[in-house]
N, CA, C and O atoms as a CHARMM CRD file, in Angstrom:
* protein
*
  256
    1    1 UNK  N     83.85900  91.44600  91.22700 PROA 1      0.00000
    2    1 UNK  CA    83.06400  91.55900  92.42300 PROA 1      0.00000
    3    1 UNK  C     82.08100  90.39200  92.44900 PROA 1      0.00000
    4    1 UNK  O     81.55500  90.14500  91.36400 PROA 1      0.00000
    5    2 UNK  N     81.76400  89.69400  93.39500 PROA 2      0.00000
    6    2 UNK  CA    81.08600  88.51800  93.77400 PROA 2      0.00000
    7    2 UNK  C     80.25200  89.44900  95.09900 PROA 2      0.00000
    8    2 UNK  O     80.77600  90.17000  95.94900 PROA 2      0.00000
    9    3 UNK  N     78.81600  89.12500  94.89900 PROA 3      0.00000
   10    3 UNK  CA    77.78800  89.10200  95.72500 PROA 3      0.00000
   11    3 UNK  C     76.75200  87.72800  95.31900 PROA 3      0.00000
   12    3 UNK  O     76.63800  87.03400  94.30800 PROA 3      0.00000
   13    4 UNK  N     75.98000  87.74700  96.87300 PROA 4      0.00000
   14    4 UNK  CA    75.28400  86.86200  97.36800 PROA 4      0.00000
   15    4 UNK  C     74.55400  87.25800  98.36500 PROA 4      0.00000
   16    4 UNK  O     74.91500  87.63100  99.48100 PROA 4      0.00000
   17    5 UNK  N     73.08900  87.12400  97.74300 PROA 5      0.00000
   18    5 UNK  CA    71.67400  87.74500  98.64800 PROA 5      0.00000
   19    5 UNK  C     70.64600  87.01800  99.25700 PROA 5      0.00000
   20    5 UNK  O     69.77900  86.57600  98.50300 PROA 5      0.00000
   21    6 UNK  N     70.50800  86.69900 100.99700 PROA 6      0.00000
   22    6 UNK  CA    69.65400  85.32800 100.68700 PROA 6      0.00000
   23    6 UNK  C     68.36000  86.15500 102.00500 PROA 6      0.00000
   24    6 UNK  O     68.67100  86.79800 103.00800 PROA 6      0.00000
   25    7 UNK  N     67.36900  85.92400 101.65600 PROA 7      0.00000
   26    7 UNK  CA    66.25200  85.96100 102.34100 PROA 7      0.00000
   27    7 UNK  C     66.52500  85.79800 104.14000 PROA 7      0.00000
   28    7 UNK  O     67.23400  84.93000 104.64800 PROA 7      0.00000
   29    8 UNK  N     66.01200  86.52000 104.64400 PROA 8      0.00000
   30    8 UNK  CA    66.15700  86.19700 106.29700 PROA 8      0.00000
   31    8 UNK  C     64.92700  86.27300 107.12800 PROA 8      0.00000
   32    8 UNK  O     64.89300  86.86400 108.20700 PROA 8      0.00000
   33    9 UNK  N     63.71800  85.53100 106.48300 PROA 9      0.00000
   34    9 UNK  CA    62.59800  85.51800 107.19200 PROA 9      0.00000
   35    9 UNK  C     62.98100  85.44900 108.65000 PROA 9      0.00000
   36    9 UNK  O     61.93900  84.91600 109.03300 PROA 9      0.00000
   37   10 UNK  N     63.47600  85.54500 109.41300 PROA 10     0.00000
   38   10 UNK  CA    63.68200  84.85700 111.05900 PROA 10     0.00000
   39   10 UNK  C     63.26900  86.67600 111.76600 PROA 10     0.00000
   40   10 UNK  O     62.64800  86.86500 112.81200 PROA 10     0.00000
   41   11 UNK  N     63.75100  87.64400 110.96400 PROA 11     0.00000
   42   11 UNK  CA    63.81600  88.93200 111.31100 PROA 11     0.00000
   43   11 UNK  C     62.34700  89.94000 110.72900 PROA 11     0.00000
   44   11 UNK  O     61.88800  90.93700 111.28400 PROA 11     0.00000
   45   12 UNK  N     61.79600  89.18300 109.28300 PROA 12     0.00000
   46   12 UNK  CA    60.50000  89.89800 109.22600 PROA 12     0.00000
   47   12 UNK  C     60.61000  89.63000 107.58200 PROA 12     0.00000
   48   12 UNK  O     61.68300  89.16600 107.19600 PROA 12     0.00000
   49   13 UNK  N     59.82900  89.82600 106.83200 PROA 13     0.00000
   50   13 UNK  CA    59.57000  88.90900 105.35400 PROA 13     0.00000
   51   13 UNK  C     60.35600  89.80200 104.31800 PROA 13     0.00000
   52   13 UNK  O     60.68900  89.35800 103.21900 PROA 13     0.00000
   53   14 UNK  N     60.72600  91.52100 104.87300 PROA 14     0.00000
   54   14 UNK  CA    61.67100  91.79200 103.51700 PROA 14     0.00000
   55   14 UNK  C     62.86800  91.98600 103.82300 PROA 14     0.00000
   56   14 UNK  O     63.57900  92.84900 103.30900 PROA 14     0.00000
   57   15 UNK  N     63.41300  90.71600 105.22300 PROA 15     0.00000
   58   15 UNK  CA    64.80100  91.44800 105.63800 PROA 15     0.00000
   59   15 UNK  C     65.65600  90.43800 104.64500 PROA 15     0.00000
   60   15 UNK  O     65.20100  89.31000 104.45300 PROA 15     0.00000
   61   16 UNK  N     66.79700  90.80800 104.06300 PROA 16     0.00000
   62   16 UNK  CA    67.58700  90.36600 103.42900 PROA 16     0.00000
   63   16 UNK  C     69.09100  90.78500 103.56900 PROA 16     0.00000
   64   16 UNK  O     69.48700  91.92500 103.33000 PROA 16     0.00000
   65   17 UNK  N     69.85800  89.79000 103.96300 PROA 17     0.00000
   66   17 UNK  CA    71.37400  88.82200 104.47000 PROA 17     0.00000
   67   17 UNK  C     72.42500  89.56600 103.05300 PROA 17     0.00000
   68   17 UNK  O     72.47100  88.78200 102.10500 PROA 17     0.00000
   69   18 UNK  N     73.11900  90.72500 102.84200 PROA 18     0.00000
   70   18 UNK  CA    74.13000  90.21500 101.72800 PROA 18     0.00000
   71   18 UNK  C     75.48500  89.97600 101.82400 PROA 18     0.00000
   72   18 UNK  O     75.91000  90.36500 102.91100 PROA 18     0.00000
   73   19 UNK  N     76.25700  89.53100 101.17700 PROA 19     0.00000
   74   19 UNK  CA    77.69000  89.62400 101.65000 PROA 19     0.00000
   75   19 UNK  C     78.05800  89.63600  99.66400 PROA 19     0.00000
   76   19 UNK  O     77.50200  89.07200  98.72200 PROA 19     0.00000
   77   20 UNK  N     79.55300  90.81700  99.79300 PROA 20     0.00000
   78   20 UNK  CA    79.95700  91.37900  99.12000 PROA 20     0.00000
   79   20 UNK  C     81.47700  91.10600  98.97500 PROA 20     0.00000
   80   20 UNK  O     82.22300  91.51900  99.86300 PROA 20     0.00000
   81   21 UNK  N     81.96800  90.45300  97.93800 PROA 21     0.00000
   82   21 UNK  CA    83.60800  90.76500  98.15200 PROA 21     0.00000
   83   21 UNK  C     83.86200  91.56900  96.94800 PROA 21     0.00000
   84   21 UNK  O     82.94600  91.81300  96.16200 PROA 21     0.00000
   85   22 UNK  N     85.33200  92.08900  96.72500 PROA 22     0.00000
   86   22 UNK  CA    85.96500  92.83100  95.75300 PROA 22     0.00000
   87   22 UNK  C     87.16300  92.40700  95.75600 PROA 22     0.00000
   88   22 UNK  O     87.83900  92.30100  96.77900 PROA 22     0.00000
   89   23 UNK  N     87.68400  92.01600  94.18200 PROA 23     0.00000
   90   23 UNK  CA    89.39800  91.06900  94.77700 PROA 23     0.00000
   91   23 UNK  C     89.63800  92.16200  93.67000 PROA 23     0.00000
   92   23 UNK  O     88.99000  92.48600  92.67400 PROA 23     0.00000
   93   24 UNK  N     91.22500  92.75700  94.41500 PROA 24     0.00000
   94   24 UNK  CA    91.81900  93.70200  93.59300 PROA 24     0.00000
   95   24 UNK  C     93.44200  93.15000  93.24600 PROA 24     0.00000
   96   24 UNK  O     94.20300  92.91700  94.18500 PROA 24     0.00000
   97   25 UNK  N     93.87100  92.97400  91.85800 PROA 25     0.00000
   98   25 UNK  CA    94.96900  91.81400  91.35100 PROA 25     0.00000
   99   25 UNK  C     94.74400  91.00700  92.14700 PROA 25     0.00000
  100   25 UNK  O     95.18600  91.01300  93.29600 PROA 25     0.00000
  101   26 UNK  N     93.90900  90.05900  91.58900 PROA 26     0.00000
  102   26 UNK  CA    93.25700  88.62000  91.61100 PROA 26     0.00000
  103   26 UNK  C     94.41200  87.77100  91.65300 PROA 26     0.00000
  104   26 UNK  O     94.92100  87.12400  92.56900 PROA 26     0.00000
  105   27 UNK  N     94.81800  87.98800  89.97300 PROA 27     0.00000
  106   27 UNK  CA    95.80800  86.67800  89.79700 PROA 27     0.00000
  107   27 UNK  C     96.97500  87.42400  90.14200 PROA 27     0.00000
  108   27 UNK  O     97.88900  87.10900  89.37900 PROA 27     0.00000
  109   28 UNK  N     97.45200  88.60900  91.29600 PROA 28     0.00000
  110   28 UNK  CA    98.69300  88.85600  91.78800 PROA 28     0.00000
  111   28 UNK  C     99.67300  88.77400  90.31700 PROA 28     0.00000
  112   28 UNK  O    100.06600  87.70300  89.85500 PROA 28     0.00000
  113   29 UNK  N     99.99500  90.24000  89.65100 PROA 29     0.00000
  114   29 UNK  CA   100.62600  90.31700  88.73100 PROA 29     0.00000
  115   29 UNK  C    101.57800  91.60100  89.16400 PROA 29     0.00000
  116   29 UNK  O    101.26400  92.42700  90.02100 PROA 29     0.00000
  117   30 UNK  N    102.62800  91.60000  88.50900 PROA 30     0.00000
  118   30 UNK  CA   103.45000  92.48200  89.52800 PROA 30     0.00000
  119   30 UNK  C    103.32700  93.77000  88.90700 PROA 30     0.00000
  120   30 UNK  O    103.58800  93.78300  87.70400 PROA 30     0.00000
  121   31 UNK  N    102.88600  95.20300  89.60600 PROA 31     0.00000
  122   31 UNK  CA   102.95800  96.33000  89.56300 PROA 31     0.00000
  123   31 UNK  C    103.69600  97.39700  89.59200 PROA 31     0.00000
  124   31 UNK  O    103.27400  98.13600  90.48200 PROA 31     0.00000
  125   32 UNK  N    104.49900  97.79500  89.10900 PROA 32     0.00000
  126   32 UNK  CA   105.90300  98.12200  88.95300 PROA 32     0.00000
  127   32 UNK  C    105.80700  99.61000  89.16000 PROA 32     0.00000
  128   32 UNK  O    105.19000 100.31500  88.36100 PROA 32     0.00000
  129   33 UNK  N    106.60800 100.25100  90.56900 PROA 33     0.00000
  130   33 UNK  CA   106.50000 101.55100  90.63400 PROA 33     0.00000
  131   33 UNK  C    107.45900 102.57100  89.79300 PROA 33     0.00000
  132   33 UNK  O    108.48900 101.96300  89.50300 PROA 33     0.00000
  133   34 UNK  N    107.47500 103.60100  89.41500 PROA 34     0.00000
  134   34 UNK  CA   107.78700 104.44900  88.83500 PROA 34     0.00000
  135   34 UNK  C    109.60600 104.48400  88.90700 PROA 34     0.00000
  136   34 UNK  O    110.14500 105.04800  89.86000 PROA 34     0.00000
  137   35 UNK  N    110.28600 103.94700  88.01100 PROA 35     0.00000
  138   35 UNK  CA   112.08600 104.40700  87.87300 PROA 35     0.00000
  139   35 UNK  C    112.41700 105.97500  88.22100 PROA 35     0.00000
  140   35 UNK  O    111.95200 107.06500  87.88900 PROA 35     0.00000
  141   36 UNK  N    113.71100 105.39500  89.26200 PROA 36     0.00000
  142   36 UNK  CA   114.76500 106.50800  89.47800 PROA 36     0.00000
  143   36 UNK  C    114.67900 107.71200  88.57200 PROA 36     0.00000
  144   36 UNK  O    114.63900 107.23900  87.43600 PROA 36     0.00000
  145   37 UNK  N    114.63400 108.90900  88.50400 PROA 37     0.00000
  146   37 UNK  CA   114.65500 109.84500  88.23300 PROA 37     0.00000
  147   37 UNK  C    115.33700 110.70400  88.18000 PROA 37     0.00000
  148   37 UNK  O    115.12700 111.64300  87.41200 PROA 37     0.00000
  149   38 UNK  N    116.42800 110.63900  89.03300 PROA 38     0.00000
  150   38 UNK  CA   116.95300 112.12200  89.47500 PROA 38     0.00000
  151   38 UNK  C    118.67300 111.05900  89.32300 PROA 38     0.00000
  152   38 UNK  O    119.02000 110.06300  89.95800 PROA 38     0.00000
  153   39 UNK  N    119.63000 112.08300  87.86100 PROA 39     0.00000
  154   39 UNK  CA   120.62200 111.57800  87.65500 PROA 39     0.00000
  155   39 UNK  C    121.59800 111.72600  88.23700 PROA 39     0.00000
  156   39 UNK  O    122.62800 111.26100  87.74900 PROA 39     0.00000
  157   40 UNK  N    121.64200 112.37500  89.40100 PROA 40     0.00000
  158   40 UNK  CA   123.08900 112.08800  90.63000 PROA 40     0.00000
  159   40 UNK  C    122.70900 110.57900  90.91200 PROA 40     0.00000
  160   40 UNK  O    123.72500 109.88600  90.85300 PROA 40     0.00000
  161   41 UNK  N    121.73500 109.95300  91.15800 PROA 41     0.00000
  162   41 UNK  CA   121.83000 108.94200  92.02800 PROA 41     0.00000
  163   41 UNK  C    122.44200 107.52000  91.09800 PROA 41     0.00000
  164   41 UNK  O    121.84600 107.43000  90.02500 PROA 41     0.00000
  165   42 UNK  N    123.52000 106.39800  91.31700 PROA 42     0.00000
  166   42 UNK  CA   123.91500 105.30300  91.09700 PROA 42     0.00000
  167   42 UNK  C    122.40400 104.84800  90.66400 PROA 42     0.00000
  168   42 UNK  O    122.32200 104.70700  89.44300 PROA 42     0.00000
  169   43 UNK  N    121.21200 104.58900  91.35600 PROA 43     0.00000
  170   43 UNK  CA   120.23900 103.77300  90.60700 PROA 43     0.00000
  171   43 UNK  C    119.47900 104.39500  89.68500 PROA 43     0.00000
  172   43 UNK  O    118.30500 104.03100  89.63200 PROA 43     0.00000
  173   44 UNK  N    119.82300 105.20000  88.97600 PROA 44     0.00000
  174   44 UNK  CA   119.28900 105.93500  87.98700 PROA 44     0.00000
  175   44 UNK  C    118.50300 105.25600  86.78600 PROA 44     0.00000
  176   44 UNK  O    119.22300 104.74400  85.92900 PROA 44     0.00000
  177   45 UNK  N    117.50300 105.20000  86.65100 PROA 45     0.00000
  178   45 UNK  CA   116.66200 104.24900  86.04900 PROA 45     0.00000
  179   45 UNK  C    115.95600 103.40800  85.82200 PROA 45     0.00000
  180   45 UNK  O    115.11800 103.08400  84.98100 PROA 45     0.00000
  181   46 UNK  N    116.77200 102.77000  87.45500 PROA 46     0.00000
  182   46 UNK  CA   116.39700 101.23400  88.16200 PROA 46     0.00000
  183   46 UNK  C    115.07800 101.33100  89.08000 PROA 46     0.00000
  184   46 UNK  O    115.04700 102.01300  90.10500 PROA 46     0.00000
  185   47 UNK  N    114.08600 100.64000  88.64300 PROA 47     0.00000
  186   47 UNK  CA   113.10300 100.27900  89.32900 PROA 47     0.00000
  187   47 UNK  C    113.19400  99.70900  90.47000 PROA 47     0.00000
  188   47 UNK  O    113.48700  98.53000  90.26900 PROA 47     0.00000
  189   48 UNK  N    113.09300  99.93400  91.60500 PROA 48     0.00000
  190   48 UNK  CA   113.47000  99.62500  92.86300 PROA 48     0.00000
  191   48 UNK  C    111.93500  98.64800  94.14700 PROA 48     0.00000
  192   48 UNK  O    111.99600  97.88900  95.11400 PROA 48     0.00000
  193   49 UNK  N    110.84200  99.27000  93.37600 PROA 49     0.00000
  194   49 UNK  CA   109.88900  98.94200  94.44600 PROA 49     0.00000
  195   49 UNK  C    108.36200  98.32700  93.08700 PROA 49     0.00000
  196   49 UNK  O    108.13200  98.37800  91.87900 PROA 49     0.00000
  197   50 UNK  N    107.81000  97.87600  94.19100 PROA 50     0.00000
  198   50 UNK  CA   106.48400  97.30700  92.99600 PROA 50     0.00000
  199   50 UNK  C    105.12000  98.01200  93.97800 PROA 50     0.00000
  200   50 UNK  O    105.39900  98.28200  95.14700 PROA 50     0.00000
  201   51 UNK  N    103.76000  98.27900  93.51500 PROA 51     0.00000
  202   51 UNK  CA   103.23500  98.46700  94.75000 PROA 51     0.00000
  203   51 UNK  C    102.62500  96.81200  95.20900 PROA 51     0.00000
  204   51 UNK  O    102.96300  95.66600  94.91200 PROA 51     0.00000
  205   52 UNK  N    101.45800  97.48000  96.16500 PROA 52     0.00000
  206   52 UNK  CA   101.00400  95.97900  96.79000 PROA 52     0.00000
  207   52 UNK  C    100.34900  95.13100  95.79100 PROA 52     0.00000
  208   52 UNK  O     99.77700  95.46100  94.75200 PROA 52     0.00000
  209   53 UNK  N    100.53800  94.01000  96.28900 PROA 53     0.00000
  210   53 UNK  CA   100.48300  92.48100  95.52400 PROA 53     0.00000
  211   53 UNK  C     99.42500  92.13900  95.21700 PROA 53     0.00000
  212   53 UNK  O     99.23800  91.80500  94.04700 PROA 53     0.00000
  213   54 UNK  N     98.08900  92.09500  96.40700 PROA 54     0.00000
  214   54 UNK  CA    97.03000  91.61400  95.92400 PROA 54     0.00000
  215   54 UNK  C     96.20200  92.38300  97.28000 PROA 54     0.00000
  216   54 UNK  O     96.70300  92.74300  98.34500 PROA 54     0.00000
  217   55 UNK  N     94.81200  92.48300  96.84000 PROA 55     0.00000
  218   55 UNK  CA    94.01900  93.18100  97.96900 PROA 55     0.00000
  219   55 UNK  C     92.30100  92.47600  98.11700 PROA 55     0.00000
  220   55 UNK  O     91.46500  92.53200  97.21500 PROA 55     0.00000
  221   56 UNK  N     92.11700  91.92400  99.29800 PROA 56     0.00000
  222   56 UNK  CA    90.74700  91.31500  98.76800 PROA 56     0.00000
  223   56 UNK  C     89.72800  92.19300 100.15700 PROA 56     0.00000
  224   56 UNK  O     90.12600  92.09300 101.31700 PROA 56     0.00000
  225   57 UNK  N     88.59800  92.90700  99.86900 PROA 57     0.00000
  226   57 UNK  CA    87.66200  93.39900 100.52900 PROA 57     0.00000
  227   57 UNK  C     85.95100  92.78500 100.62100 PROA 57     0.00000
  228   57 UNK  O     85.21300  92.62700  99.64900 PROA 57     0.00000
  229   58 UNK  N     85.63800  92.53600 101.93600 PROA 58     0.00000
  230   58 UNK  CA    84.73100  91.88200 102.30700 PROA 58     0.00000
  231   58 UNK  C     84.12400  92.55300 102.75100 PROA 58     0.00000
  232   58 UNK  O     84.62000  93.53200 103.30700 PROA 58     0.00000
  233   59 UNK  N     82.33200  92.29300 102.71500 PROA 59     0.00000
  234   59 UNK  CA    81.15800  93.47400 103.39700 PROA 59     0.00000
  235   59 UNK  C     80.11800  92.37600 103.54000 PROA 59     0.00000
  236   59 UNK  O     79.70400  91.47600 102.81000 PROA 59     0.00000
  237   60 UNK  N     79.82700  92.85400 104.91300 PROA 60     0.00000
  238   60 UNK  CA    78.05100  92.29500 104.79600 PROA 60     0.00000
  239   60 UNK  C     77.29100  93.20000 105.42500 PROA 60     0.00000
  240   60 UNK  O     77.56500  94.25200 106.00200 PROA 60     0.00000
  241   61 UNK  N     76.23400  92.58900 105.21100 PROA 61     0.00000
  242   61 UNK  CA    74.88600  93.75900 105.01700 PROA 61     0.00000
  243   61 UNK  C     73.91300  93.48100 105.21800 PROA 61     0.00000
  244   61 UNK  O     73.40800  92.74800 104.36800 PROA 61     0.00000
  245   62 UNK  N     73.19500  93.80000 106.21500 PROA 62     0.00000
  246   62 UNK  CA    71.83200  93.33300 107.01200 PROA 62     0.00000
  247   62 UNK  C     70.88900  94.26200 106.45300 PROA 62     0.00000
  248   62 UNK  O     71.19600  95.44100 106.63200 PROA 62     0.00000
  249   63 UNK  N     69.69100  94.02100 105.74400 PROA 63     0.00000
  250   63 UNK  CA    68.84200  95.06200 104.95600 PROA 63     0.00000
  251   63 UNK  C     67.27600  94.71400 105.54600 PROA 63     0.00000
  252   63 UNK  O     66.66700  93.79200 105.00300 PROA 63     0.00000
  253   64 UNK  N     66.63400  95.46400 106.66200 PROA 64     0.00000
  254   64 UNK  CA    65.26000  94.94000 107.12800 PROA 64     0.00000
  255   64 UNK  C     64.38400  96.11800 106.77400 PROA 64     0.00000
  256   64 UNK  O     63.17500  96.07900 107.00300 PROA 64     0.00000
């Protein structure tokens, strides 16, 4: 998580500007969902799906 807080005198002397990110698998590493299960099926075992790749969340925040 990366934050950054900067003063905003323009609005009154304790208002303060933040902005917030959150990077979720940063360096995108692959996540591997759960193998076939159920032994009627031909892919029985076979890992078929990964979940999502990478996720990045942004916030800002006006504090007066």
């Amino acid at each position: 998580m990366l934050t950054k807080s900067v003063k905003v005198r323009v609005i009154n002397e304790g208002a303060r500007l933040t902005f917030r990110s959150e990077f979720y698998n940063l360096l995108n590493h692959k996540n591997f969902a759960a193998p076939d299960v159920n032994i009627a099926n031909a892919t029985f075992g076979r890992v078929s799906s990964t979940f999502d790749p990478r996720f990045v969340q942004m916030a800002l925040k006006l504090s007066f």
